[in-house]
N, C-alpha and C positions, 0 to 999 in steps of 0.2 A: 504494500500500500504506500502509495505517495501523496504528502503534504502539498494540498494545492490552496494557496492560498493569493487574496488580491485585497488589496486596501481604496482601490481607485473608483471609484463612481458609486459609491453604496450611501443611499440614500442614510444620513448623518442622525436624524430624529428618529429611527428603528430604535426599538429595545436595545437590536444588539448591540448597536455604536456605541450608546451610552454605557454599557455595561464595558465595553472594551475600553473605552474613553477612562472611564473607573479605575479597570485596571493597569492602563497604561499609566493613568497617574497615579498608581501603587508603584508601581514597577517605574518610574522616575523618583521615585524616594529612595530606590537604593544605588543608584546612580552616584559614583563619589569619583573628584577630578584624582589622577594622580602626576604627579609631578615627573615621574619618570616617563611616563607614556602620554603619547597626545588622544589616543584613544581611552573611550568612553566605558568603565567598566561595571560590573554588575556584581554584588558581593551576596551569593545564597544564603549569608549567613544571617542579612538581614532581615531575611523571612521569617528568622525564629522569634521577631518581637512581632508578629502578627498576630495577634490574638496569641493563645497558649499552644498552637502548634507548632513541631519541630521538622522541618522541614529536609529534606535530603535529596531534593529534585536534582534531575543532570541538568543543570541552565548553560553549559559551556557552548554549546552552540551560538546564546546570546548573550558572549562576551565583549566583542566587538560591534563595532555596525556595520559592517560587512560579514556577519554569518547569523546565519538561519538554516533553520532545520533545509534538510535538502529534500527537493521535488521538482516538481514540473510549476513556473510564475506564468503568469502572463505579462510581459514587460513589453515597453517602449524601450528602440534600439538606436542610442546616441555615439557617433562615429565623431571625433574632437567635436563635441557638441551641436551638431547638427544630425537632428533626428533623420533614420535613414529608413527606418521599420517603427511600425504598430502595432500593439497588441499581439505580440510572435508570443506561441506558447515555446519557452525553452526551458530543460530540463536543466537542474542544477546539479551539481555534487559535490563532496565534501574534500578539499583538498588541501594543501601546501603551499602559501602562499610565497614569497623571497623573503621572508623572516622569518619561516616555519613554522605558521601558527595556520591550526585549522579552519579555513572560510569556501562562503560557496563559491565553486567556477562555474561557469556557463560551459554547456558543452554543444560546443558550435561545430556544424559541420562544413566542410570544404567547398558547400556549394554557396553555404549561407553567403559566410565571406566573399565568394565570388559575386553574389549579386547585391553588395553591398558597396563593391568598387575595389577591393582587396584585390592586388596583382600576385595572385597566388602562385603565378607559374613561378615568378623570383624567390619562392623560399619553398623547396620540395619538401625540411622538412614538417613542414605545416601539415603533413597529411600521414605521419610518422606514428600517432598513437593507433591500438589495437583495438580500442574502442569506440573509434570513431570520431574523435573531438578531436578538433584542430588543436594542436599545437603553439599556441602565441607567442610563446619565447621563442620561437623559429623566427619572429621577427624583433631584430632589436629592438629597443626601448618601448617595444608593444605592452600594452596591462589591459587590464578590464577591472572595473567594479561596480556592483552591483548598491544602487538606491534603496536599499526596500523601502524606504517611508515612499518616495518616489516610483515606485515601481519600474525603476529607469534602469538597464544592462549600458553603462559609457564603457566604450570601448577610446583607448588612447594610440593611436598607429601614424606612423611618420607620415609625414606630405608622397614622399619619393615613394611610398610604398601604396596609395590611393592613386586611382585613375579621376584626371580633374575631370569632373561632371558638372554643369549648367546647376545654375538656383533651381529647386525645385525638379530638379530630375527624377524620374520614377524608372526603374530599369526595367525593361520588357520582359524579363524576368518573373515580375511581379503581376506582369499583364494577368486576368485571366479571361479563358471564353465564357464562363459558365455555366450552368448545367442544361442539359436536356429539358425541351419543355415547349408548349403548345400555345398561342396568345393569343387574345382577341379585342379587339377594341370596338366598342360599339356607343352609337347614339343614335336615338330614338327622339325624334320630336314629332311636335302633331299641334293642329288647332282647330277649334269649331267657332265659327263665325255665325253674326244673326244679322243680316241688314237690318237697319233701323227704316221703318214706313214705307215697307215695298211690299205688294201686290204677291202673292202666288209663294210657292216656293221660297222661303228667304235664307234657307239655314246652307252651310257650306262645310266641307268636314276638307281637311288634305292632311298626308302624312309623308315624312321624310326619316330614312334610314340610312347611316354610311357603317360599314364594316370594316376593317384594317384587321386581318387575321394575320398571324404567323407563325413561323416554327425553325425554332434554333438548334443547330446539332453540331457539336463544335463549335469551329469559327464561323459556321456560314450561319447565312440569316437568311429566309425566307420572308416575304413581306408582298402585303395588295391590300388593294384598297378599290373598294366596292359601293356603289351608291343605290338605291334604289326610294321611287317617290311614288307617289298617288295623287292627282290635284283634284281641284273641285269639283270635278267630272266623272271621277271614278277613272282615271286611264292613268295607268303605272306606267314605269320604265325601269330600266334597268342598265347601268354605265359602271364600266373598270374601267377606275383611272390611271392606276398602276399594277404594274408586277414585276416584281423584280428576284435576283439572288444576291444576295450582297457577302463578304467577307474582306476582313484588313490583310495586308501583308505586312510584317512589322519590321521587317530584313531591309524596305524602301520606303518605311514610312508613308503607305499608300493606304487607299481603300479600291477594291474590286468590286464592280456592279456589273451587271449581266441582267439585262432585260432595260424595263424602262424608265427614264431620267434624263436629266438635264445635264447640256454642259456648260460647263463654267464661264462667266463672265466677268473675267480678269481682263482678257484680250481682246474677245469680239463680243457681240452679242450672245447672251443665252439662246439654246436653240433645243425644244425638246427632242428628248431621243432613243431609240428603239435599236440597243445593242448590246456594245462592251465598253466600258469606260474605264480607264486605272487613269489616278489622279493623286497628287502630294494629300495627305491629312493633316494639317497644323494641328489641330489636338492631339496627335501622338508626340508632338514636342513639349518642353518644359513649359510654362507659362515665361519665362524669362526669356525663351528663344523666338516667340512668338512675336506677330508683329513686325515692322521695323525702330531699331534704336542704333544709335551711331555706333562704331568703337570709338571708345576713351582711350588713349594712349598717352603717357606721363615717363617720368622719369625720377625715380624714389632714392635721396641719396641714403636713407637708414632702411631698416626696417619702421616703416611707416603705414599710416591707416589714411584711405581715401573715402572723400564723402563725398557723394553726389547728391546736389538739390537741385530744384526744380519748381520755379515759383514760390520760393523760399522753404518748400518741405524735402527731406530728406526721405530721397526716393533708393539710393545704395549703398552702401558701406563694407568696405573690408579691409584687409589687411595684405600686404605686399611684401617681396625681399626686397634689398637694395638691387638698382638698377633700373632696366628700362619694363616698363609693363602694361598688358592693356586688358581691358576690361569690354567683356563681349556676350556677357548674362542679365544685360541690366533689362526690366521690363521694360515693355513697350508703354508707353503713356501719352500715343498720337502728337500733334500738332501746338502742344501747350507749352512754349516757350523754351529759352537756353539753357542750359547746362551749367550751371556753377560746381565747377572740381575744388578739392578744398582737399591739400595733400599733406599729415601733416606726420612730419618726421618725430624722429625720436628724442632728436634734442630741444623738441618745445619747438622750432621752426616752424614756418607753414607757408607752403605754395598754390598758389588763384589760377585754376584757368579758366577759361569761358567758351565753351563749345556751344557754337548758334547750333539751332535743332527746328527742323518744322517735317510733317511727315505728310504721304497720302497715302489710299489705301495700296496702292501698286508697291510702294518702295517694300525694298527686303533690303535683310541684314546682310553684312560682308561677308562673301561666302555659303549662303544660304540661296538653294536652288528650289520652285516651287512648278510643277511639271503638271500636265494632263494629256491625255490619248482619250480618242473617242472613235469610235466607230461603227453604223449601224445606218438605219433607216432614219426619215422624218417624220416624226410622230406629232400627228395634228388632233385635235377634236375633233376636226370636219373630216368624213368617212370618203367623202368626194375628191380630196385632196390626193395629190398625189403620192406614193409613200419614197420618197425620192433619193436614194445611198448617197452617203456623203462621210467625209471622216475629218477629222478637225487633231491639230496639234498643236499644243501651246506651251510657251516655258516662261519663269522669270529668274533671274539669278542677280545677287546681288554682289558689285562691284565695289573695289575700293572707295574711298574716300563721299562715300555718302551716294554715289551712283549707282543705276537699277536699270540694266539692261530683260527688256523683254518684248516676244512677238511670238509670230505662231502665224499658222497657215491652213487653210480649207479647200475643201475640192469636193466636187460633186459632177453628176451628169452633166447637168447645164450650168457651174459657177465655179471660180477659183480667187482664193484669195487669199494674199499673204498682208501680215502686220509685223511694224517693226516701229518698239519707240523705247528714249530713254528719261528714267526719271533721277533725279536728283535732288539731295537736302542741301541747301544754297545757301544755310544758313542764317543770320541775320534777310537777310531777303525771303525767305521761305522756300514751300517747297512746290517743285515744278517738274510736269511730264510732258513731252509731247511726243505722237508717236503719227504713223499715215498707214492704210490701208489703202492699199489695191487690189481692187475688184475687177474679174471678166463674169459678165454676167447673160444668159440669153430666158429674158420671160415668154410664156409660152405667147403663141403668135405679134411675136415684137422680136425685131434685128436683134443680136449680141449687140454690146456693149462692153463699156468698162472705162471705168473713173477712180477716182481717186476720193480718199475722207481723214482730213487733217483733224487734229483732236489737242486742244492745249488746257490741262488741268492747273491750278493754282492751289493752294495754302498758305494762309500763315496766321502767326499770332501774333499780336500788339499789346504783350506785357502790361508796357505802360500804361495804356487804354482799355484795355480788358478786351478791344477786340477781336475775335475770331472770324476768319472768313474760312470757314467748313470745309468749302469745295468751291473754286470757282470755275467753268466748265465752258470752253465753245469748241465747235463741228464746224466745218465746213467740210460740203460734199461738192463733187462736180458732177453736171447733169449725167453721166453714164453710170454712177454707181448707185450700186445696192448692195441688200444685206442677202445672206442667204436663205431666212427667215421671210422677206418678202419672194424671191425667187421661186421658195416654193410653194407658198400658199398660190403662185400667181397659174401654177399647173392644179386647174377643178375641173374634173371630169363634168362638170353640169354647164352645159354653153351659155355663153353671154357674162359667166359668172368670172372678174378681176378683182384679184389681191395687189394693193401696192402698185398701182398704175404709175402713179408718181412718187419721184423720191424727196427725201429730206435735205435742204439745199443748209441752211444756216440755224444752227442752235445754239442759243447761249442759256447760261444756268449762275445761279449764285447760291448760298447760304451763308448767310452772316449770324454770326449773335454777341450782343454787347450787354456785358456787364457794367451798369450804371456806379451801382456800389450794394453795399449786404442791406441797406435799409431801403434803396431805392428799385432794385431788382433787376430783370435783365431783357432786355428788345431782343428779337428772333425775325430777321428777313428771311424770305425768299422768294425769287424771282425765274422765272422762264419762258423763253421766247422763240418761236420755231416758224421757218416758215418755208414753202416745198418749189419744186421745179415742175415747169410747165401748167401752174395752176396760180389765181391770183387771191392764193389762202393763206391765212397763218393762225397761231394760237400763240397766246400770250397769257400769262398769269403772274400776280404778285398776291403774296401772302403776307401781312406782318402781325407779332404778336406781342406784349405785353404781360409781363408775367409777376407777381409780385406776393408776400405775404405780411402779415403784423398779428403778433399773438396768435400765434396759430389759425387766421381767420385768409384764409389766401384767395385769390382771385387774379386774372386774368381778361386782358379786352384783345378780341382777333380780329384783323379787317380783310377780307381775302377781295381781291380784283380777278375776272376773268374775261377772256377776246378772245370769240373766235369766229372767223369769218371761212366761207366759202364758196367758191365760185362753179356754178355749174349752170343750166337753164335758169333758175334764178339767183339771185343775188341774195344772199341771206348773212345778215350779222348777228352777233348775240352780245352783249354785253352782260357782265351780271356783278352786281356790288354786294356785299353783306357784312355787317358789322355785331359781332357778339358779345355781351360781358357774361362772366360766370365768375361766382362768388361761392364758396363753403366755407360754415361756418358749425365748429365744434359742439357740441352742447353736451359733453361729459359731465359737467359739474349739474344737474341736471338729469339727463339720462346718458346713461353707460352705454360707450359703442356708438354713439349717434350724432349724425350731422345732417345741417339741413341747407339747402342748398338755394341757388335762384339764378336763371338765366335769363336774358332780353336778347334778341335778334333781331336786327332790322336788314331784311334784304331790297332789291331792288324791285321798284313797284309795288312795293308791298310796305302794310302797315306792322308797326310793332307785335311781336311774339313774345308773349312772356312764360316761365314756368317756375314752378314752386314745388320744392319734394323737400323731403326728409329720407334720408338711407342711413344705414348702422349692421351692426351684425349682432347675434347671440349665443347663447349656452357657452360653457365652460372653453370650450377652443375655440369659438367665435367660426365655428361652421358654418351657421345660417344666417346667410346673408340679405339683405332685404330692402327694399326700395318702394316709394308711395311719390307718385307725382301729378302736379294735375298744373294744365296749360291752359294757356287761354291767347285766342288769333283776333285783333282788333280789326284787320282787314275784314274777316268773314265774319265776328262775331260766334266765333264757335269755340267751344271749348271742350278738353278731353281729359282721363284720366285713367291712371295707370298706376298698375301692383304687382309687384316682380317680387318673386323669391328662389334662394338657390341653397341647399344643402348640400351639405361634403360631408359623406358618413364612411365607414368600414369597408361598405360592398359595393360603393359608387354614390352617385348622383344623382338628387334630382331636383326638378324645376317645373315652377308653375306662377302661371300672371293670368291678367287680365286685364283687359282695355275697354273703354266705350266713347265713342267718340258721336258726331250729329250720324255720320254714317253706318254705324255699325257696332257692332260689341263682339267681341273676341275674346275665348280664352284658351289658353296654351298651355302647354304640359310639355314636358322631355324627363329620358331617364339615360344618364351614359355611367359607364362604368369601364371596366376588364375583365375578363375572366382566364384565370392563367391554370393552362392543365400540365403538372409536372411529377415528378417518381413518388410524391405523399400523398397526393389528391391533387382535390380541384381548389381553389384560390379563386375569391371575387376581390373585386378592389378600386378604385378610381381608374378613371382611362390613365394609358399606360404614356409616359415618354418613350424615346428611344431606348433608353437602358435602366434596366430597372434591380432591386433588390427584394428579393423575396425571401422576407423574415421569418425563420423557424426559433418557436419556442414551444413546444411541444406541453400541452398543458394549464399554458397561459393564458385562456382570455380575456379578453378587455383591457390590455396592456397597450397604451400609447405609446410612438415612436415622438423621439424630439423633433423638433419643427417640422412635423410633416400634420398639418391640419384636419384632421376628421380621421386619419390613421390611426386603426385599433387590429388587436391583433382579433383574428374569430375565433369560435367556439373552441376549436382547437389549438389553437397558440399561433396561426399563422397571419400575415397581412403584407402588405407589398407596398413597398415605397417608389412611387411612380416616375421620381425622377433624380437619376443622380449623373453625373460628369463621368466621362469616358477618361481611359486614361489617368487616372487622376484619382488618389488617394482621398475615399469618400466614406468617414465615419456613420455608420448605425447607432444607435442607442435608444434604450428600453428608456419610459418613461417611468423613474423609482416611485414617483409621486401617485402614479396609476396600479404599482403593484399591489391585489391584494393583502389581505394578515395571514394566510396563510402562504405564502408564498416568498422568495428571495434569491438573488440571481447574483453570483460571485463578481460575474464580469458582463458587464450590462452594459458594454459597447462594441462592435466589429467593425474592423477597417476593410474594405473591399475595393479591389481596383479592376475595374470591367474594363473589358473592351466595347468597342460599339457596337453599339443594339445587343449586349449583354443581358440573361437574365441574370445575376449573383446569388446566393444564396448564404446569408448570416446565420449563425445556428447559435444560439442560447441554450443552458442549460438551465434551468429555472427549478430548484429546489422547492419543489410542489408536497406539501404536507405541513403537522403541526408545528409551532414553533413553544419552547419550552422551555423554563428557567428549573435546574435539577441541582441540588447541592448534594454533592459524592463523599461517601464515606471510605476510607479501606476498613481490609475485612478486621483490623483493629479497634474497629470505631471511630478512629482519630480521621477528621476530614480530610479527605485527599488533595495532597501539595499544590502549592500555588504556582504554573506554569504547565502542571501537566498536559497533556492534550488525550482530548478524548472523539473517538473515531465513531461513526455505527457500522456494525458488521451486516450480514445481510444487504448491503445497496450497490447501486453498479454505479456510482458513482461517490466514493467514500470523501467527506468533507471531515478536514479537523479543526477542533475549535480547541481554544487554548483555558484552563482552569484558572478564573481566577479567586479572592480572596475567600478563606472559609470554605472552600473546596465548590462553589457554585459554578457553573456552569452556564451557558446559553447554546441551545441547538437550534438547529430549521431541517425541517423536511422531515420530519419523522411521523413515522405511521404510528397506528393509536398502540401499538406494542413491539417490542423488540430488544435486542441487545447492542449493549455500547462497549466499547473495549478505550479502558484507561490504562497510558503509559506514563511514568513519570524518572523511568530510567531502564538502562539495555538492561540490567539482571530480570530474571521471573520473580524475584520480591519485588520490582518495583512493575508489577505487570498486572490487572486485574481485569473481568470483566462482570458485565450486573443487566439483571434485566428488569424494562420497565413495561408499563403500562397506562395509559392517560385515562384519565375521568372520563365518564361517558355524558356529564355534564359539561358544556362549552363555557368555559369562563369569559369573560370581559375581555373585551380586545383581541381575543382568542390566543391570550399567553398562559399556557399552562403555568402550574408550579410543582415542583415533588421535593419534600424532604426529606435529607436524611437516608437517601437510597445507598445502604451499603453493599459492595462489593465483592466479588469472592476471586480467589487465585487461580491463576491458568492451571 
């Protein structure tokens, strides 16, 4: 039997805590400093002023603060202080430390260290014991020690002997696919209508259904998606929007698709598509390699520490040798101003640099390559359309000194075109792309052609000013070109019928936003303006907005401009004005969860819109969420009102409103959820994300997950957390606050690292049964010693709990009879075991008591 023991996440106001709490401050009172030793030691003898018992326990284990009884921990894995691993169960044993005193080692195996960064091949003999545990002293001035209060395994191992990895690196290693299993994601909506003052028949029923099943077996993922409706009439339909195969390849940092999907629109236009696709995955990179950020390069004359900020907050920091050095992990944080380096050596000196910084989405990091392949069919909605082969290649690679080389190239039956543009961080000027497409193009019954499409992107930010220009964007085309997108919509088996007659001649775009200041709040433009060849049309649009808050009480005024003209038989313009304010206001103090809201609209030709609601959410997780609003139209004189509610429960979703307006009254219902079929059973749950965690606690239900809202586990201890991060080290935990009195879970947190579109699978143990406070006798009568631990025999899972003063006791999980086995030293006198029995009446709080239960000899 092995001692498993965890200190880490155990809900603090249990019985137990406090009773260990107890005794840990008994067991701090014999605690005496010595002079000769920096360590903390423990005197047994001190036990004997504990009341009138004399005590003879073996406590050497807890001489030091590195040893403990030896077993199997659940520990966090710190490599020179940066955490590398989570919640790793590792086995401990009792050993020999360099001053030859008995403490726990870890026993780690050759793989561990390898996917931890250890360059294992440089010291063979690391894999020299006959037990299986690496050998640490095979690496010079290597050590390990163990936290217990901390639950922390630090490992201490030279630079030269770790492989440098990226902030935030997770080694693939770690990846997993997760398990076998069957998924479905569904929603249900539906609504019954009643005309208001109509003649004959007035009532209208319609219903809408989409599906997203799938099935994971390994790395591959299965996935579609399915729609089906009914309208007013009684006439369904039925549409697959997608199907595809998916799986990563982790060797290229790629993902593989096979069926249907989209390509990427870095370089050309997105274009959907009906084949094979492999393409770069930035989620299988660090969070620090993501994005584009400059390198920093400097020059350290000590061993010195470098800070990087960044609109005065300190965005990196580390530590350097003497010499020249660069720094190539630091996060991405877009377009928000320069770089202040701040380098400071060891004799108190300190060196300024200033690295201007502005970013778009296209730029990459120095030496960082981002790739796509494509190849298939063109897949349209319209059935009539042609399904037209074409294959598409695109790259981007990042180039020294803040330069981003990227283009790609397309080809199909009737279109071919290649792109080539370069972007750069300019610094103080910001940052700027420009790139040109040429196009041969031939639409059906229309000559070939072919032209050319210039593209110049902008960025920067204005520090001083707070302003941000987001993106600023213009096009030019020349009359012969097109996209491949219109090329093929323009091939429709139904005559008469043209996509894209004309093409897009000039487009400009902006997004600005200006921070005024923290009381005064921030302005938000944007503009766009396009207009085409061979026709005498265009569309114009400007948007701007006003954003602001006080006391909590926030509001907003948006004024949006819209043009757009076209030329055909007739002449037709549209212009359209509209000006909005929207105002919410708290009213906690008041009612809990609740705000009330009001908005005004004034569009063009049209008289004032006003509306008034109140929304807020309820019950203990704030699942049911709720809204009441009622409008009023001074142009028509009409007015409407509305009652919207949405719940988040265990097994899914549901939703219901209602409306009635001069014309009509409506109410509406839906119910979506998931239902996940895997090796335990079946799992219902909120609709799914891409990658998911499906919680095992065998035992447990009605147990909350942290921040996951309306998540309980069901009848049998299971429930599925809908959404977690790919790649990416993504904690579980039990809500302690949710766990029953009869129930308690050692380690009530999992670290899981999925791949995409993973199901994961966290498993708990949940010490399900009584819990009991027992005062132990030996078979002398005298109360058994203070430290002892006492086990229960019979379980398939044995917990040990340690004795404290007066021979008491605290257990969990114990069924209403059975045997416990107390040790309080290796001889068979210091061995005993005793059988109990629980009341058949349920006490208060459901904590047993038993006195005085003495013990007999092995």
């Amino acid at each position: 039997m092995k001692t498993k023991m965890s200190i880490k996440n155990r809900n603090i106001f249990k019985p137990q805590k406090l009773i260990i709490f107890i005794s840990s401050s008994l067991f701090l009172l014999g605690i005496s400093s010595q002079q000769a030793s920096a360590n903390d030691y423990f005197d047994p003898q001190l036990l004997e002023n504990v009341g009138s018992q004399t005590s003879n326990t073996d406590l050497s284990v807890f001489d030091t603060d590195d040893s403990q009884s030896p077993g199997n921990y659940s520990v966090d894995i710190l490599i020179n202080d940066e955490r590398v691993d989570t919640q790793r169960n590792i086995e401990f044993k009792q050993a020999k430390n360099i001053a030859g005193k008995d403490v726990l080692q870890a026993c780690l195996s050759i793989n561990d260290l390898k996917s931890w960064g250890v360059k294992i091949e440089l010291f063979p003999l690391l894999d020299a014991s006959p037990d299986g545990c690496s050998d640490l002293s095979a690496i010079t001035q290597a050590s390990q020690e163990f936290d217990f209060s901390q639950q922390q395994l630090k490992l201490s191992i030279p630079q030269a002997a770790i492989s440098m990895q990226a902030r935030g690196y997770v080694s693939p290693k770690q990846w997993n696919n997760g398990i076998p299993a069957m998924l479905l994601n569904y929603d249900f909506s539906g609504s019954q209508s009643r005309l208001q003052n109509s003649d004959g028949d007035n009532r209208s029923n319609s219903q809408f259904l989409n599906l997203r099943p799938g099935l994971n077996l390994g790395p591959w993922r299965f996935r579609n998606y399915t729609t089906w409706g009914r309208d007013n009439k009684g006439e369904t339909s039925t549409q697959a929007i997608y199907t595809y195969v998916q799986r990563d390849i982790a060797i290229l940092r790629s993902q593989l698709i096979m069926g249907d999907s989209t390509s990427p629109s870095d370089v050309f236009e997105s274009v959907p598509l009906r084949g094979v696709q492999i393409s770069s995955d930035d989620d299988m990179l660090p969070d620090s390699l993501r994005g584009y950020a400059p390198v920093v390069r400097g020059i350290a004359r000590t061993n010195a520490q470098v800070i990087i900020r960044q609109s005065g907050y300190i965005i990196y920091q580390s530590y350097v040798a003497p010499g020249a050095f660069e720094i190539t992990d630091m996060y991405s944080t877009g377009g928000n101003g320069d770089l202040d380096v701040t380098i400071k050596e060891s004799d108190g000196s300190e060196q300024h640099l200033i690295f201007p910084f502005a970013s778009l989405p296209v730029l990459m990091r120095e030496g960082r390559m981002k790739y796509s392949m494509s190849g298939g069919e063109f897949r349209s909605y319209d059935n009539n359309i042609e399904k037209m082969k074409f294959a598409q290649l695109t790259g981007i690679y990042g180039l020294p000194h803040g330069m981003t080389l990227y283009g790609g190239t397309q080809g199909a039956s009737h279109y071919k075109s290649v792109a080539l543009g370069l972007g750069a961080n300019l610094g103080s000027v910001g940052a700027l792309s420009v790139d040109v497409t040429h196009a041969a193009a031939e639409k059906q019954g229309l000559d070939k052609t072919s032209g050319d499409s210039w593209r110049i992107r902008y960025s920067k930010n204005l520090v001083e000013t707070g302003t941000n220009f987001a993106i600023a964007g213009y096009r030019y085309s020349t009359a012969g070109y097109a996209t491949l997108q219109e090329v093929a919509n323009s091939y429709n088996a139904q005559s008469g019928i043209q996509y894209g007659s004309s093409g897009s001649r000039n487009r400009a775009e902006i997004s600005m936003n200006q921070k005024l200041s923290d009381q005064l709040g921030s302005l938000n433009i944007s503009a766009v303006r396009e207009d085409y060849w061979g026709e005498d049309r265009r569309m114009q649009s400007i948007s701007t907005s006003y954003s602001n808050s006080w006391n909590q009480v926030s509001y907003n005024i948006n004024y949006t401009y819209a043009k757009n003209s076209s030329s055909t038989n007739n002449y037709v313009k549209n212009n359209d004005h509209s000006v909005t304010f929207n105002i919410s206001i708290p009213l906690s103090k008041w009612l809990p969860s609740t705000s009330a809201s009001y908005s005004l609209n004034q569009g063009s030709n049209q008289k004032a819109s006003q509306s008034v609601g109140l929304y807020g959410s309820a019950l203990a997780d704030n699942n049911l969420n709720w809204s009441v609003q009622q409008s009023y139209s001074a142009g028509s004189n009409e007015s409407s009102s509305n009652l919207n509610t949405n719940y988040r429960g265990t097994y899914g979703e549901l939703s219901g409103g209602y409306s009635s307006d001069t014309y009509q009254q409506r109410l509406n219902y839906g119910v979506r959820g998931a239902v996940l079929l895997h090796e335990d059973g079946l799992t219902l749950g909120q609709s799914l994300g891409e990658t998911i965690v499906l919680v095992k606690a065998p035992g447990a239900s009605g147990v909350g997950i942290n921040n996951q809202s309306g998540v309980k586990t069901d009848y049998r201890g299971y429930a599925i957390v809908p959404f977690v991060s790919p790649y990416r080290q993504n904690t579980v935990a039990l809500d302690n606050n949710t766990l029953p009195d009869d129930m308690d879970v050692d380690i009530n947190t999992q670290t899981v690292v999925p791949t995409r579109g993973a199901v994961m699978r966290a498993d708990f143990a949940p010490q399900i049964g009584y819990r009991a406070v027992i005062t132990l006798q030996q078979p002398n009568g005298k109360p058994v010693p203070f430290g002892a631990t006492v086990t229960q025999i019979d379980t398939t899972s044995p917990q040990g709990s340690i004795v404290g003063d007066g021979g008491s006791v605290y257990l969990t999980g114990l069924a209403d009879k059975g045997r416990l086995m107390i040790r309080w030293g290796k001889s068979p006198d210091n061995q005993c075991q005793v059988d109990y029995r629980l009341s058949d009446q349920k006490p208060a709080f459901g904590l047993y008591k038993i006195e005085n239960l003495q013990c007999r000899r092995l």
